[in-house]
N, C-alpha and C positions, 0 to 999 in steps of 0.2 A: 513450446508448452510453458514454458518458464518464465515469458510475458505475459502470454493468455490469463491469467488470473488478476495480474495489475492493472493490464486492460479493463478487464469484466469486472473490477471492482468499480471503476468510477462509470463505466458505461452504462452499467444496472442500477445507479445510484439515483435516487430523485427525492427532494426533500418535500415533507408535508407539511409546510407551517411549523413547524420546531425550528430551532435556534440554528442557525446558519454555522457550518464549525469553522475556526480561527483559524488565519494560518499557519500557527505557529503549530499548534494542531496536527494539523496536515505534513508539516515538516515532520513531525515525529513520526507520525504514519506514514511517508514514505518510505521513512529509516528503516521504520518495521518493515515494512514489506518486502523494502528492500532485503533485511536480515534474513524471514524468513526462505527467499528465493537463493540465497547467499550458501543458508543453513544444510540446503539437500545436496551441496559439491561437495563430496565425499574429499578427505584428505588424500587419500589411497590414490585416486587418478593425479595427483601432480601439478592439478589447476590451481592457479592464485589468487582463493579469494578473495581477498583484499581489489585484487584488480578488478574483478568481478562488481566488486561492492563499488567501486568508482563508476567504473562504467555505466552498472545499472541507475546508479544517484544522478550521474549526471546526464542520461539519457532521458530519463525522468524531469529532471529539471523544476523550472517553474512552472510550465504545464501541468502537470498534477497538482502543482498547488491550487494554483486556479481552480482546473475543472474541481477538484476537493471542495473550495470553498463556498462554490456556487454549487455543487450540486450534493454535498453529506451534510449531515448535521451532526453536534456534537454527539448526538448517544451514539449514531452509528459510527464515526471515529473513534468513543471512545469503544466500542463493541471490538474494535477490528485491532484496537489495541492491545485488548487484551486477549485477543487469539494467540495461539501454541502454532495454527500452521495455515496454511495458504487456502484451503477450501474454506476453514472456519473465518478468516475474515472478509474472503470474497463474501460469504451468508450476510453478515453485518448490510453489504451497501442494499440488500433485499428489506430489509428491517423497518 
């Protein structure tokens, strides 16, 4: 379930004529996404997330930068940046 939203975020993504967002952009909105899915491992269970956060960054990769750049545009990266949690910036790549 924990992929499924970073999936959905650039699959549902399709730009209209607005400005194409940057990569650098996308860098940071991966970080976030990443943080947010980082954010729900409870300390209580014992998990590392720190590891977590590697892993998912680098599972992610440059692929998301890509598909980001060619298919969000800056309002919607900047929308999804400034979401609190994982369903509100999936909303963003609908936008």
């Amino acid at each position: 379930m924990r992929w499924c939203v970073i999936i959905m975020f650039i699959g549902c993504a399709s730009s209209d004529g607005e400005e194409a967002a940057e990569p650098r952009q996308c860098e940071r909105l991966r970080e976030h996404l990443v943080d947010l899915q980082v954010a729900d491992i409870h300390v209580a269970t014992g998990i590392d997330r720190e590891a977590h956060r590697r892993a998912m960054t680098s599972a992610l990769g440059e692929s998301f930068v890509s598909s980001c750049t060619g298919k969000l545009t800056e309002s919607q990266v900047q929308c999804a940046l400034g979401a609190g949690d994982r369903l509100t910036a999936a909303a963003c790549a609908s936008r």
